[in-house]
C-alpha positions in Angstrom: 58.3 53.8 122.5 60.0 50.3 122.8 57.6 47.4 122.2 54.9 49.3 120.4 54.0 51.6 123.4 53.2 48.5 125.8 55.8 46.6 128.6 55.2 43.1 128.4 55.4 41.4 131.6 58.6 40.0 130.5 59.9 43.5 130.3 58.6 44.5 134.3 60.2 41.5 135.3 63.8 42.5 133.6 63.2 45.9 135.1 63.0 44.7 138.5 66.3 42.9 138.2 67.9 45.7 136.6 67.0 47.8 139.4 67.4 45.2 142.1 63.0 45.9 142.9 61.0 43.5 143.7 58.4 42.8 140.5 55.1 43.8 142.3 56.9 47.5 143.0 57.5 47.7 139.0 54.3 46.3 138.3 52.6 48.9 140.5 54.0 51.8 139.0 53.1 50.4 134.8 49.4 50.1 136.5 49.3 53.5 138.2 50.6 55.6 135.2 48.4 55.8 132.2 51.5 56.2 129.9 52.6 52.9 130.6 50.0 50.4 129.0 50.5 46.2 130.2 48.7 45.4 126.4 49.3 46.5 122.8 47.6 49.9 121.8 47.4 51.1 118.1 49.1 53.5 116.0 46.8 56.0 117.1 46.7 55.6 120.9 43.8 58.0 121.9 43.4 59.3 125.8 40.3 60.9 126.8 39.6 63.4 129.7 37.0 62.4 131.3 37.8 64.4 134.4 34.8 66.6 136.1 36.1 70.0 134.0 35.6 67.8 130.8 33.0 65.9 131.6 30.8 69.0 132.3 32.1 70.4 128.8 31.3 67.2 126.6 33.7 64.8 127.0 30.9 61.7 127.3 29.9 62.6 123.8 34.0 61.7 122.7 33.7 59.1 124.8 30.7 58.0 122.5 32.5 58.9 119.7 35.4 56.4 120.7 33.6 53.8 120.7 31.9 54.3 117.8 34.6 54.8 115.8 37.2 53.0 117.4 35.9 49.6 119.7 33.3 49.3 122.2 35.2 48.3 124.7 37.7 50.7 126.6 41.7 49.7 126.2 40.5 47.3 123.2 42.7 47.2 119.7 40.5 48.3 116.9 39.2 46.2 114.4 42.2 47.1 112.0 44.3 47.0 115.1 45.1 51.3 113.8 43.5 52.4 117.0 42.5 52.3 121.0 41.3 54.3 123.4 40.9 54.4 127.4 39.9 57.0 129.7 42.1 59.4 131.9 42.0 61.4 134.4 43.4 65.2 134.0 45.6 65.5 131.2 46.1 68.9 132.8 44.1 71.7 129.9 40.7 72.2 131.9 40.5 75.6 130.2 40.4 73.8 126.8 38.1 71.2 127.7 36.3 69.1 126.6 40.0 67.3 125.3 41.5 64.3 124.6 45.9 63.0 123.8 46.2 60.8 120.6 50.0 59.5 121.3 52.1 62.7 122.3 49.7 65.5 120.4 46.7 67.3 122.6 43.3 67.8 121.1 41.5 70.9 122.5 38.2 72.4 122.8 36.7 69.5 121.2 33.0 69.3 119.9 31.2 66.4 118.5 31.7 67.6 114.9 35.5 68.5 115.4 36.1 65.0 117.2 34.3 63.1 114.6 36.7 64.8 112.2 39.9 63.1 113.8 38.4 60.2 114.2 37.6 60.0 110.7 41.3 61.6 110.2 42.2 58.4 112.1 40.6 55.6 110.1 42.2 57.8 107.0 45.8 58.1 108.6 45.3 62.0 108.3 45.2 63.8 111.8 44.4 67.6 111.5 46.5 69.7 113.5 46.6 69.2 116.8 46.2 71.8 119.4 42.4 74.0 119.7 40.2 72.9 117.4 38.7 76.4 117.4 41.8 78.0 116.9 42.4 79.2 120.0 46.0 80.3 120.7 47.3 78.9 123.9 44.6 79.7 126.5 43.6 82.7 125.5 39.2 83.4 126.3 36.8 82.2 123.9 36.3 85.8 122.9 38.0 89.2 123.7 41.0 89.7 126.6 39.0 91.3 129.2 40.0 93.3 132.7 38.3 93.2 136.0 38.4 96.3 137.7 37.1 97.3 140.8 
């Protein structure tokens, strides 16, 4: 949370001496894990799926939606400099895709309507709840429990 969720390059540098690492290793672990960001991101740092599971579910529409709403241009500050966004790969909740992280909270079973709501909850400073935005409980089926019996 240091530095406004980014390492400077200062930073990977320090980090390398600290730990006696050459910078290149440091550098190559802030570019291989999405949770390290080498740039500012917003107050509202959003993460979309955009893994096969998701992508068959939607997630191209938030994808849309993000750049709509937030910038153009993936891993860009927003106008007000509130927001950004960027692409992931599996954030690991296929069953409750199409989804997408803003900073530590999961957004679930996302449609274009509920994911134009955040984002306008965003540009607000209001998030609704995070979690299934169709109030689903964990990852319980759409419908009714069912049994498969032989």
């Amino acid at each position: 949370r240091q530095h406004n969720n980014w390492i400077p390059n200062a930073a990977i540098k320090k980090i390398g001496e600290i730990l006696g690492v050459p910078y290149i290793k440091v550098y190559e672990v802030a570019t291989f894990y999405t949770m390290y960001n080498l740039a500012p991101v917003g107050k509202y740092f959003v993460q979309v799926c955009t893994t096969s599971p998701c992508m068959i579910r939607g997630s191209g529409k938030i994808v849309n939606l993000c750049k709509k709403y937030i910038s153009e241009k993936e891993g860009k500050l927003s106008e007000d400099k509130n927001s950004s966004w960027i692409e992931v790969e599996c954030l690991g909740a296929c069953v409750s895709a199409p989804m997408m992280q803003i900073n530590d909270d999961f957004y679930e079973d996302l449609t274009e309507e509920t994911a134009t709501k955040i984002f306008e909850g965003i540009k607000n400073d209001k998030l609704p709840k995070p979690g299934s935005q169709k109030g689903r409980i964990g990852f319980e089926p759409n419908k009714r429990l069912t049994l498969v019996k032989n």
